[in-house]
N, C-alpha and C positions, 0 to 999 in steps of 0.2 A: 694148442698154445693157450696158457691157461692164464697168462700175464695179462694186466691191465694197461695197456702202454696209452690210453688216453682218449682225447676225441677223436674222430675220423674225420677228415677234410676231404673235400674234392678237389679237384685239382683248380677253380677257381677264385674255391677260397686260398688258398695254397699262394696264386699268382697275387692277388690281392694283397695279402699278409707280407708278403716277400716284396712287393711292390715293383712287380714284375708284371710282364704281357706272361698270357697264357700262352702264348708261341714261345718265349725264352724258355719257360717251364719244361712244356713237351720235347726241346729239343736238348735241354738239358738232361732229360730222363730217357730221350733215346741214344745218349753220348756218355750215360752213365755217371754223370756229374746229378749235383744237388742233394737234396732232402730222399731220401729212399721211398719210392712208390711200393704202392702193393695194388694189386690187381683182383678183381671178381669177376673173372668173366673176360672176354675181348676186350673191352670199349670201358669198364668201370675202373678208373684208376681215383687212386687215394692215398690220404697220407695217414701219420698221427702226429697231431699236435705237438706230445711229447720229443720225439723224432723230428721234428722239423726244428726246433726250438735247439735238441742236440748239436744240430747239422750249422744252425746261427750259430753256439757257442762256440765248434772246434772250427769255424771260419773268422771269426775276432780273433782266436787264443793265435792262428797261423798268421795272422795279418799281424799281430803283436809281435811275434817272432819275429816274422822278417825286416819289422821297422826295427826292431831289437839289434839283427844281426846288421843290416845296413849302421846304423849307428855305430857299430863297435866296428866295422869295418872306416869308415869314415875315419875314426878317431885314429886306428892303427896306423894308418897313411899319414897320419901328422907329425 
């Protein structure tokens, strides 16, 4: 892979930035949820910056949605 996808984070900078416990983190990447890990080894997990920032945006854009769709739901009951 020849892409420049950004800086590389550890996983607490990662919790840090998200403003999260590094247990939230870990258990979100072992449940498959969050920012997408990548791996070096057993024990070396990390992110990229770019990717994590991604993973922020399409979590506002759904959260936007769904106030969206509640709202118009709301309204149609009236």
């Amino acid at each position: 892979m020849t892409e420049d996808l950004s800086r590389r984070l550890r996983s607490a900078e990662v919790a840090k930035y998200l403003q999260i416990s590094r247990s939230t983190l870990a258990k979100w990447r072992m449940r498959g949820l969050g920012p997408i890990p990548h791996y070096c080894g057993p024990r070396i997990v990390y992110y990229y910056q770019s990717e994590v920032d991604a993973w922020l945006t399409e979590c506002d854009r759904r959260q936007k949605e769904a106030k969206t769709k509640a709202a118009n739901e709301r309204k149609s009951r009236h």
